[in-house]
Structures are given as structure tokens and as C-alpha cells.
C-alpha positions as CSV (number, residue, x, y, z in Angstrom):
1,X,179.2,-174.3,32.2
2,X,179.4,-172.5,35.7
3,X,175.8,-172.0,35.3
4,X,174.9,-175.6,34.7
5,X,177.5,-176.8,37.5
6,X,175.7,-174.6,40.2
7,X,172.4,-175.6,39.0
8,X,173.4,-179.5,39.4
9,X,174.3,-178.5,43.0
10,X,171.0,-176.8,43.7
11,X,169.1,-180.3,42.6
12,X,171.8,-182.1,44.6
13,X,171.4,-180.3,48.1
14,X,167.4,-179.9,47.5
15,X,167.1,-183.9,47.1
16,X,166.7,-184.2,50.8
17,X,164.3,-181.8,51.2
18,X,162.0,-183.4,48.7
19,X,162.0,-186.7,50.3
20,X,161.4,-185.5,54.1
21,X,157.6,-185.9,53.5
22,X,157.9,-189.6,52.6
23,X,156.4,-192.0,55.3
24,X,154.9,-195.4,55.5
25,X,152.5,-195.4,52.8
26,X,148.4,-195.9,54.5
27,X,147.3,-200.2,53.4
28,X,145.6,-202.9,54.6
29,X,146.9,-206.3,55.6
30,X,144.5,-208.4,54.1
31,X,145.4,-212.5,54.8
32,X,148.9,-211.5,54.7
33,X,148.8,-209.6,51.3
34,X,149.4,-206.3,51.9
35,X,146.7,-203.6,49.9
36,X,147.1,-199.9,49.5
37,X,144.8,-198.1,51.1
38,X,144.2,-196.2,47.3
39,X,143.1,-199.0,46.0
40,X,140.6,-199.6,48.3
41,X,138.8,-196.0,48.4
42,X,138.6,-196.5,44.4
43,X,136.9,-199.5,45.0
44,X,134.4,-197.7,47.6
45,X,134.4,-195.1,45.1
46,X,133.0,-197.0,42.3
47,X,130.6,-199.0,44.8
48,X,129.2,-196.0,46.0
49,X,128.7,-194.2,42.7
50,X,126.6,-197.6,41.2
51,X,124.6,-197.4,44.7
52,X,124.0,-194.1,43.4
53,X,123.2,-194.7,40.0
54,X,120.7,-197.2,41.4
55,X,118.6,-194.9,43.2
56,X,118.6,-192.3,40.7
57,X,117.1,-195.1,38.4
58,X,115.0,-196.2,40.8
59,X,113.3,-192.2,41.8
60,X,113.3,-192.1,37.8
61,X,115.7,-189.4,37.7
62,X,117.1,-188.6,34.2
63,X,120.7,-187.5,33.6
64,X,121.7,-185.6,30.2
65,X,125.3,-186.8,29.7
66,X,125.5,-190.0,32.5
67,X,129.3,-191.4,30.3
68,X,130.5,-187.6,32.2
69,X,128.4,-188.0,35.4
70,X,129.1,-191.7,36.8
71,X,132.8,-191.6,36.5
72,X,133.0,-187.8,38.0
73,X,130.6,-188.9,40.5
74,X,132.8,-191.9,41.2
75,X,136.0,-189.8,41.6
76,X,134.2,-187.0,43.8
77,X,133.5,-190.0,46.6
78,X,137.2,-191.6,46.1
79,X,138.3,-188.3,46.9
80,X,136.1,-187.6,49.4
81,X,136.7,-191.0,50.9
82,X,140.2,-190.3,51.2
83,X,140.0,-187.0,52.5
84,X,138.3,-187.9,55.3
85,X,140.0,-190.8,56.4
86,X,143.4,-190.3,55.3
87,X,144.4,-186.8,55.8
């Protein structure tokens, strides 16, 4: 029970610490509706990987498994998209 007791303490006087990194979270104010900014690099995302798929089509490029490709290639540029403007 002492164990338990001290380990409830622990939690208690870490809580702090584990919210210090919280801030104002990155969105958009779009005609008064606020969007997070997320939500639009998945958009982006998606855009850029059917942009991509396009011109893969169109330079007759053949993928073996596109189901795996598109999606990974879709969450490589959301990623990136947020890496570079968001951190």
C-alpha cells in the first residue's frame, strides 16, 4: 500500500511537467470558423499525392502494389508538409 501511495504521488507532482509543452494549437481562421492547421496539410497531402499519381500515369510509369504506394506517398508529404512549416 506504501508502494502504491508513493507511486500516486509521483503521477501527482509529474502532472505539471507533462503539460508545460502545451500551447496554442497552429489553425486557420477561415470566415470565422476556426481549422486546424492538421487538417489542412492532410488535405495538401492527399492533393499532392493524386498530382502525383497523375504524372506517373501520364510518363506511363507502372507501380507494383499502388493500394501501399498512394496512401504512403500521401502520408510522406503530410508529414513533410508539416515539418517544414510547423516545427
Amino acid at each position: 500500500m506504501n508502494r502504491r501511495f508513493s507511486l500516486h504521488r509521483l503521477a501527482f507532482a509529474a502532472a505539471p511537467l507533462a503539460l508545460t509543452g502545451c500551447s496554442q494549437a497552429p489553425s486557420y481562421d477561415v470566415m470565422g470558423s476556426l481549422f486546424p492547421a492538421w487538417l489542412v496539410c492532410i488535405v495538401l497531402g492527399i492533393a499532392l499525392a493524386v498530382i502525383t499519381r497523375w504524372v506517373l500515369v501520364r510518363a506511363r510509369i507502372a507501380l507494383v502494389f499502388p493500394v501501399l504506394v498512394y496512401p504512403c506517398l500521401a502520408a510522406a508529404i503530410t508529414f513533410a508538409i508539416w515539418l517544414i512549416f510547423y516545427q
